[in-house]
N, C-alpha and C positions, 0 to 999 in steps of 0.2 A: 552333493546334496540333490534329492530328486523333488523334494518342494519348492517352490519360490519362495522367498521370505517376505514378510508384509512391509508395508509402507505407512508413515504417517499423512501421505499425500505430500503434493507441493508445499513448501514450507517458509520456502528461503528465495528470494530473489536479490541479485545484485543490478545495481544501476550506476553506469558511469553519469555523473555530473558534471555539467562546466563549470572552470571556477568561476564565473563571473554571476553561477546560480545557486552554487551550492550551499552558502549560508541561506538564501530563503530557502529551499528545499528542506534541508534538516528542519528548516522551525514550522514549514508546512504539515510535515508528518508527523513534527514533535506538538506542537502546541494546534494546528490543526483538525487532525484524523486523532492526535492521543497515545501515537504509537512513544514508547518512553526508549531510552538510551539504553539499550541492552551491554555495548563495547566501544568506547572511542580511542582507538589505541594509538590515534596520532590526529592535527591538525583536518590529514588528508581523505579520514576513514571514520563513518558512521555507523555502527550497527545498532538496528534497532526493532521494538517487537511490540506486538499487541498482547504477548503471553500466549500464542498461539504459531506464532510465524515468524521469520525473520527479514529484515529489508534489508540491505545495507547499500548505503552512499559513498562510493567513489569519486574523489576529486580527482577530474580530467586532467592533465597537467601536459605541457607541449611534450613530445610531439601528437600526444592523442587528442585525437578531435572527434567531439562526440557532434552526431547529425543521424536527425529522424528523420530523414528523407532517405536513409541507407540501411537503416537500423532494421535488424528481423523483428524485434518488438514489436508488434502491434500497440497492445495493452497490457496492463496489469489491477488487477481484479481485485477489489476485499469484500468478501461475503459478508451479508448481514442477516439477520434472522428471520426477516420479515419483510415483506411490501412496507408497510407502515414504516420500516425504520428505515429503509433506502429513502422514503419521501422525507421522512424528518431530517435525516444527513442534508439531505438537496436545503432545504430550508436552513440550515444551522449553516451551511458553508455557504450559500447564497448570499447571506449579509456579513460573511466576512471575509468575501472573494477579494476585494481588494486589500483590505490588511495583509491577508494570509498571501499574495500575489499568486493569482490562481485565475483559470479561467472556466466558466460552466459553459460546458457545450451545448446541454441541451438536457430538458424536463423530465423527471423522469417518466420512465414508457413500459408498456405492458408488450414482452415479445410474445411474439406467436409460441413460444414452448412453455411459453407459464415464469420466466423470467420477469422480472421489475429493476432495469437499471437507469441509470446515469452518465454520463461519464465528462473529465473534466483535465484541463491540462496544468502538470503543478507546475509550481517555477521554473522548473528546468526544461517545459515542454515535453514531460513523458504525458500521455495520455494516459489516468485514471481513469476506471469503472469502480462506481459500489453497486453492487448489486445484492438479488435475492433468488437462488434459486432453488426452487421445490426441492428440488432429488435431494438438494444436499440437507440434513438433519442434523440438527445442534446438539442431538440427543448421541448420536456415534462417532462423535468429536473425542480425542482425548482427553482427559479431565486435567485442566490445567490451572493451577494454584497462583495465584499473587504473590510477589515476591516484593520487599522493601530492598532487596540486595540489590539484587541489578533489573535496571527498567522495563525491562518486556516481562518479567516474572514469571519465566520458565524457571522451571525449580531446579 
């Protein structure tokens, strides 16, 4: 093949969870952020989606030990459409930081590149960003349908 084939972009991320996190962490993402149960094919394993992307939750179990002090992760990012709705998210999840057990780092901020994020650590201490940024266009997204089947509503 002398073309490259295309991509839908990033789509999918995996996260190991501790178990002593991982029950709030699912219900962060789930009842939180909104993302629905796309696979839970055991106890130890969540996948899950907005109908656009995939997350899925890993429970840690001995001998693995999960530690953001070691971890390549930085962050992980969910776009939003707009300044305005990164600010609204900050607001919606500020008064329910402590139900949801979440921590908000900090206000959201205008970056020098034309960015508006956030960011925030879920139960399990990954560090979340929502953010907004210009280049990216909701318009050349793939067109992705609701589904009552399975929770992220990839079709």
């Amino acid at each position: 093949m002398s073309t490259r084939p295309s991509t839908l972009g990033l789509r999918h991320l995996a996260l190991w969870v501790s178990d002593e996190h991982f029950d709030a962490t699912v219900r962060f993402y789930t009842e939180g952020l909104g993302l629905g149960v796309d696979w839970k094919p055991d106890p130890d394993n969540v996948y899950l989606s907005s109908g656009a992307d995939n997350v899925a939750l890993h429970r840690a179990l001995a001998p693995r030990e999960v530690s953001h002090e070691r971890s390549p992760l930085d962050h992980l990012g969910f776009v939003m459409d707009s300044a305005d709705t990164v600010r609204a998210w900050h607001a919606y999840l500020e008064a329910r930081a402590e139900a949801l057990g979440i921590q908000l780092l900090n206000a959201p901020k205008l970056h020098r590149d034309g960015a508006t994020s956030f960011y925030l650590r879920d139960p399990a201490g990954h560090q979340v960003q929502l953010l907004h940024i210009p280049s990216i266009r909701p318009s050349i997204l793939p067109s992705i349908r609701p589904s009552t089947t399975r929770g992220g509503g990839v079709p």
